[in-house]
C-alpha positions as a LaTeX table, in Angstrom:
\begin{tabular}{lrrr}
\hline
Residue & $x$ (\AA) & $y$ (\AA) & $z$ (\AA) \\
\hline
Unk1 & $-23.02$ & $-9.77$ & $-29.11$ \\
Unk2 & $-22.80$ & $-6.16$ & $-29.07$ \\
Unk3 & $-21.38$ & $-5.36$ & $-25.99$ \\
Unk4 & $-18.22$ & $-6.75$ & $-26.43$ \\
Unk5 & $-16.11$ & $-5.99$ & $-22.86$ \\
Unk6 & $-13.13$ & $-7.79$ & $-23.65$ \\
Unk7 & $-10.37$ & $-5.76$ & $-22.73$ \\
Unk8 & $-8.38$ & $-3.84$ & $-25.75$ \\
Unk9 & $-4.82$ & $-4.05$ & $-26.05$ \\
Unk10 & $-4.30$ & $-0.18$ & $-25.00$ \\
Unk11 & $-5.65$ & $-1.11$ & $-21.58$ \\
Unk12 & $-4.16$ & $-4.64$ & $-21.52$ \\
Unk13 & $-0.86$ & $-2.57$ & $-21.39$ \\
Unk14 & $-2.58$ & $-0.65$ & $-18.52$ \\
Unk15 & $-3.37$ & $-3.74$ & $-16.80$ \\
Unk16 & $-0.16$ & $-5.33$ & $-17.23$ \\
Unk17 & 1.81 & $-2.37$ & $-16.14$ \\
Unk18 & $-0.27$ & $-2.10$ & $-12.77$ \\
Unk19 & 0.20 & $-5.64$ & $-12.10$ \\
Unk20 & 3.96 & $-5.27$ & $-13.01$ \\
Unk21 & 4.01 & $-2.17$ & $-10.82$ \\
Unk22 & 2.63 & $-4.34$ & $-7.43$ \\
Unk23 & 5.09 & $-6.84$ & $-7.57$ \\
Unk24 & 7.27 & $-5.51$ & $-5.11$ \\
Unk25 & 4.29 & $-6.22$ & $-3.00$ \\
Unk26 & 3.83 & $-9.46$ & $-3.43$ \\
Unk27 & 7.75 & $-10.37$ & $-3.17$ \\
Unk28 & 7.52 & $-9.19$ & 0.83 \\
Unk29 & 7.33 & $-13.30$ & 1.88 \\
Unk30 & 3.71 & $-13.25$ & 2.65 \\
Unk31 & 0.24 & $-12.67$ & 1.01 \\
Unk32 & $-0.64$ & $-8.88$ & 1.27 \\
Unk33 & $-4.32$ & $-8.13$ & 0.70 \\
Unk34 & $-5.55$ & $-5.52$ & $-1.44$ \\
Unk35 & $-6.55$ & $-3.02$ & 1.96 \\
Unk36 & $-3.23$ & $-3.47$ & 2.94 \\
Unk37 & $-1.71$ & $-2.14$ & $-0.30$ \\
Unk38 & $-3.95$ & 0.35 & $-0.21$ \\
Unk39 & $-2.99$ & 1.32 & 3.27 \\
Unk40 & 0.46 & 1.09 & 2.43 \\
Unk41 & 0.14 & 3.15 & $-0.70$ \\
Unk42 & $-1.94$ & 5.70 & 1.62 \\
Unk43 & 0.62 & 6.28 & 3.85 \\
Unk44 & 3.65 & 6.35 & 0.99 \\
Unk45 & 1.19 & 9.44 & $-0.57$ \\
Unk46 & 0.93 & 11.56 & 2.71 \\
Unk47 & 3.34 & 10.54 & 5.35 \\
Unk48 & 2.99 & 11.55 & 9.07 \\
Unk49 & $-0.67$ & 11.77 & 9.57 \\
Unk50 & $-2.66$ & 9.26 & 12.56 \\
Unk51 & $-4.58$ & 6.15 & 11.62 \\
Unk52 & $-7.91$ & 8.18 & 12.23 \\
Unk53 & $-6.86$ & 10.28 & 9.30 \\
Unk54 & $-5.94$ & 7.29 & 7.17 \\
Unk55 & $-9.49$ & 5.81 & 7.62 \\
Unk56 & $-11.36$ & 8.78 & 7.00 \\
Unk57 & $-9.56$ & 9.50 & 3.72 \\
Unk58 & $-10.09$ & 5.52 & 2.80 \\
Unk59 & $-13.75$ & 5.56 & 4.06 \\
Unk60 & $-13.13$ & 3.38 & 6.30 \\
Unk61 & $-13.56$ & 1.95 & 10.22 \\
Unk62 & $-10.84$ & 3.20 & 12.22 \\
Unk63 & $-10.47$ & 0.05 & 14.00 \\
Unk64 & $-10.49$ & $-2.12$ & 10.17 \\
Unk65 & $-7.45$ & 0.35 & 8.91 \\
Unk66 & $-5.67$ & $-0.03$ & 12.17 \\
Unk67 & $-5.42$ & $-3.47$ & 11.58 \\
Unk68 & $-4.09$ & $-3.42$ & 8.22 \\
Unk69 & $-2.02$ & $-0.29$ & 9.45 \\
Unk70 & $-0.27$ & $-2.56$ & 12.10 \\
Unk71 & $-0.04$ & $-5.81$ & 9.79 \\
Unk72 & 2.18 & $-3.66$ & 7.77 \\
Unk73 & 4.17 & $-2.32$ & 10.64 \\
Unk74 & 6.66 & $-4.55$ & 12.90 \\
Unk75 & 4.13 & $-6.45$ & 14.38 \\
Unk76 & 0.57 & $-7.44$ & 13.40 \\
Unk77 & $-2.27$ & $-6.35$ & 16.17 \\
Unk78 & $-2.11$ & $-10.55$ & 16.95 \\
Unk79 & 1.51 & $-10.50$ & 18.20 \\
Unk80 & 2.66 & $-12.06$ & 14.88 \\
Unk81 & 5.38 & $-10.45$ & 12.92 \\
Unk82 & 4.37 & $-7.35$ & 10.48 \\
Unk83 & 5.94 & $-6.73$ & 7.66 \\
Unk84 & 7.99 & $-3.64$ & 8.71 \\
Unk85 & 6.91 & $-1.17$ & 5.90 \\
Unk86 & 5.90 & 1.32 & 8.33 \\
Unk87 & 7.02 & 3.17 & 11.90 \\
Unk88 & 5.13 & 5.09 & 14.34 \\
Unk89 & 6.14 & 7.73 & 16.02 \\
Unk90 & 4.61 & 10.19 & 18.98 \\
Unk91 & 2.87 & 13.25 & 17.86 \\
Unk92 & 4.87 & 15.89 & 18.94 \\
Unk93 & 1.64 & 18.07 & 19.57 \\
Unk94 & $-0.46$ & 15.48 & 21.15 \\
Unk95 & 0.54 & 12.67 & 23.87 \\
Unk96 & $-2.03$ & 10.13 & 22.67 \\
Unk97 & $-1.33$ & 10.51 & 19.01 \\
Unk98 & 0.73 & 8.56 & 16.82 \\
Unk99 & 2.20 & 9.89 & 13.59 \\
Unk100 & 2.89 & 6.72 & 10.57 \\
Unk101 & 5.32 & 7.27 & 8.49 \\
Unk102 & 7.56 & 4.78 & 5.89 \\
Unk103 & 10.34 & 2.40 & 7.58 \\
Unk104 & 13.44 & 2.27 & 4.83 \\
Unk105 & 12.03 & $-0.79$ & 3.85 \\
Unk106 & 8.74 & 0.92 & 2.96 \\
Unk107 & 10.53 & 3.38 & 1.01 \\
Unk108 & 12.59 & 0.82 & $-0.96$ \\
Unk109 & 9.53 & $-1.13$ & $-1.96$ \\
Unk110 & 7.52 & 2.17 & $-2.43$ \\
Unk111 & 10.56 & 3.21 & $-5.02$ \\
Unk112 & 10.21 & $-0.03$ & $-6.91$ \\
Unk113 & 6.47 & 0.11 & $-7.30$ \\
Unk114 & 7.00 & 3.68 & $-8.83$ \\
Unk115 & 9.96 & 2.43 & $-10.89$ \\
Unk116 & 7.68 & $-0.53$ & $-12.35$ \\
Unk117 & 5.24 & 2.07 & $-13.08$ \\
Unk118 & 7.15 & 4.74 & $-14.65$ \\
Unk119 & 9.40 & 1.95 & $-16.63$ \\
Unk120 & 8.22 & 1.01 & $-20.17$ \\
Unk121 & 6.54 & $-2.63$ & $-20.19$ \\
Unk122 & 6.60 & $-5.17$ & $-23.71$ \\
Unk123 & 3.03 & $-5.08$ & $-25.74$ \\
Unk124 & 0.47 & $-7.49$ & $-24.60$ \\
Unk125 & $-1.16$ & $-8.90$ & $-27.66$ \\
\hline
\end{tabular}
């Protein structure tokens, strides 16, 4: 066949690395779902804005990121435990506002995502 889209062993390394790099991720004690990560890396990226501002820069529903916004905080929007990745704290300019910003626990597993990225991984054949 001529379209051959196996995947070539420059971008295996690619893959591999990104997969290495998320592992911190998965090691939290509970299944984290891709919006969450992305969430989570959201927030690590630009710290201290509202969930409004999240979803808009994700495209998507306010309510949808709030949910994954709050499963990654203390506690999930069902009462359950969060993961504790994140805090919230009150906009000092408006009442009703919440700013998000990384727990130390967010920033520990934020550092080892970037340290799995940045460090050099074994060829994948």
């Amino acid at each position: 066949m001529g379209n051959d889209l196996s995947i070539v062993p420059g971008d295996k390394r690619v893959v591999q690395t990104l997969l290495w790099a998320l592992k911190p991720l998965l090691n939290l004690g509970r299944p984290m779902p891709l919006p969450m990560v992305t969430a989570f890396l959201a927030i690590a990226l630009d710290e201290g804005k509202g969930v409004c501002a999240y979803a808009r820069d994700a495209g998507a529903k306010r309510s949808v990121m709030s949910r994954y916004i709050h499963s990654i905080g203390d506690r999930a929007r069902d009462g359950g435990p969060g993961l504790g990745l994140i805090r919230f704290e009150q906009d000092p300019k408006w009442a009703n506002r919440q700013q998000i910003y990384l727990t130390a626990k967010g920033h520990a597993v934020a550092a080892d995502v970037l340290r799995n990225l940045r460090r050099p991984q074994a060829m994948v054949a």
